[in-house]
ZAKE-185297 format. One record per residue (C-alpha): residue number from 0; x negated, y, z. Coordinates in steps of 0.2 Angstrom, whole numbers, plus 5000, padded with zeros to 4 digits. Each point is the difference from the previous one (the first is absolute). Layout:
<setis>
dolum;x;y;z
NUM;X;Y;Z
...
</setis>
This chain:
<setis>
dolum;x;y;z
0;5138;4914;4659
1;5019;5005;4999
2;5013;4997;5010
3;5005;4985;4991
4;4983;4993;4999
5;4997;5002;5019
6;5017;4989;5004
7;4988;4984;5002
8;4988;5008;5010
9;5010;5006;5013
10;5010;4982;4999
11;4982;4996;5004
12;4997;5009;5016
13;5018;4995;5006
14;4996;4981;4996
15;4982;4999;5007
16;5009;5011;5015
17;5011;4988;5004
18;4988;4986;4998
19;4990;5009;5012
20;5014;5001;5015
21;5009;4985;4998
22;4992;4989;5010
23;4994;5012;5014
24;5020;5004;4999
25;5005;4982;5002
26;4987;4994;5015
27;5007;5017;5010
28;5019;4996;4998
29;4995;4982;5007
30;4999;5010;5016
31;5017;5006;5002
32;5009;4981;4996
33;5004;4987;5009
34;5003;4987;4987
35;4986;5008;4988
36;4983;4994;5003
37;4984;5005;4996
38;4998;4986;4988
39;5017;5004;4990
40;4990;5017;4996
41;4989;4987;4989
42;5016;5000;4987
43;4993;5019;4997
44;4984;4993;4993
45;5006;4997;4981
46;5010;5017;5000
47;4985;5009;5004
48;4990;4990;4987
49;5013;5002;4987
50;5003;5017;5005
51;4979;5005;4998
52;5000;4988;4982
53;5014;5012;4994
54;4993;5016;5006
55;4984;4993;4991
56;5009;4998;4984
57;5008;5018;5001
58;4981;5007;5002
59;4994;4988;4985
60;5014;5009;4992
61;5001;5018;5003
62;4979;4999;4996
63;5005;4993;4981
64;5013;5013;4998
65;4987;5013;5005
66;4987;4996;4990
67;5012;4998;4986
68;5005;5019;5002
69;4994;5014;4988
70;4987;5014;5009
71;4995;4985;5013
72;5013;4997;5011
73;5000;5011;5012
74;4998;4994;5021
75;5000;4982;5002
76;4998;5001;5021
77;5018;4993;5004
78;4996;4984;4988
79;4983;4997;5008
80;5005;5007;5020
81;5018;4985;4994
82;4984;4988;4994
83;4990;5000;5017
84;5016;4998;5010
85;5005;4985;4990
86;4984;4994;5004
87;4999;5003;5019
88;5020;4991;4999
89;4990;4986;4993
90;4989;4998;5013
91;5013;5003;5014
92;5009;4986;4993
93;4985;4990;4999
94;4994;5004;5017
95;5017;4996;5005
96;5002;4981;4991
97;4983;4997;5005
98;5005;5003;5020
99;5015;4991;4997
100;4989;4986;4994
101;4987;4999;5013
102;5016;4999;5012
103;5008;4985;4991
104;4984;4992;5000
105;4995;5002;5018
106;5020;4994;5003
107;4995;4986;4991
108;4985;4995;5008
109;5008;5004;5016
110;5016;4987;4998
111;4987;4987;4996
112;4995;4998;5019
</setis>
């Protein structure tokens, strides 16, 4: 893959990175604000989604642009190592609305009594 080829893939890994952190980042910054709940780290939940989606679509991408590539295409590593962070930033966001969902719920059910 040459060094133009490999722009998507190393997009990739920076995406699914960030995907990866953002949430973890926004819960432990709850901890040093007084007006900045742990809740208000929920807002990070889409951004970590969109972030993993994007870095999903950059993989997608940088594998086409690979296999497209006379003599094979060299190292695809960054595009799959940018592929399974996406992924684990997927499920951290999922985790994530999922927790923030049970809370709702049991705030819900709670307010009913």
């Amino acid at each position: 893959m040459s060094a133009s080829d490999s722009g998507p893939a190393w997009g990739s890994v920076v995406a699914g990175l960030a995907s990866v952190v953002t949430l973890p980042f926004a819960i432990y910054l709850t901890r040093f604000s007084e007006s900045y709940d742990l809740l208000h780290a929920g807002f990070a939940i889409p951004v970590a989604a969109a972030l993993g989606f994007i870095s999903l679509a950059l993989a997608r991408r940088a594998r086409m642009l690979s296999a497209l590539t006379l003599g094979g295409g060299g190292s695809s590593r960054p595009a799959a190592v940018g592929r399974v962070l996406g992924l684990i930033g997927l499920c951290i966001a999922a985790a994530g609305l999922v927790a923030l969902g049970v809370y709702e719920l049991l705030e819900y059910v709670g307010s009913r009594d």
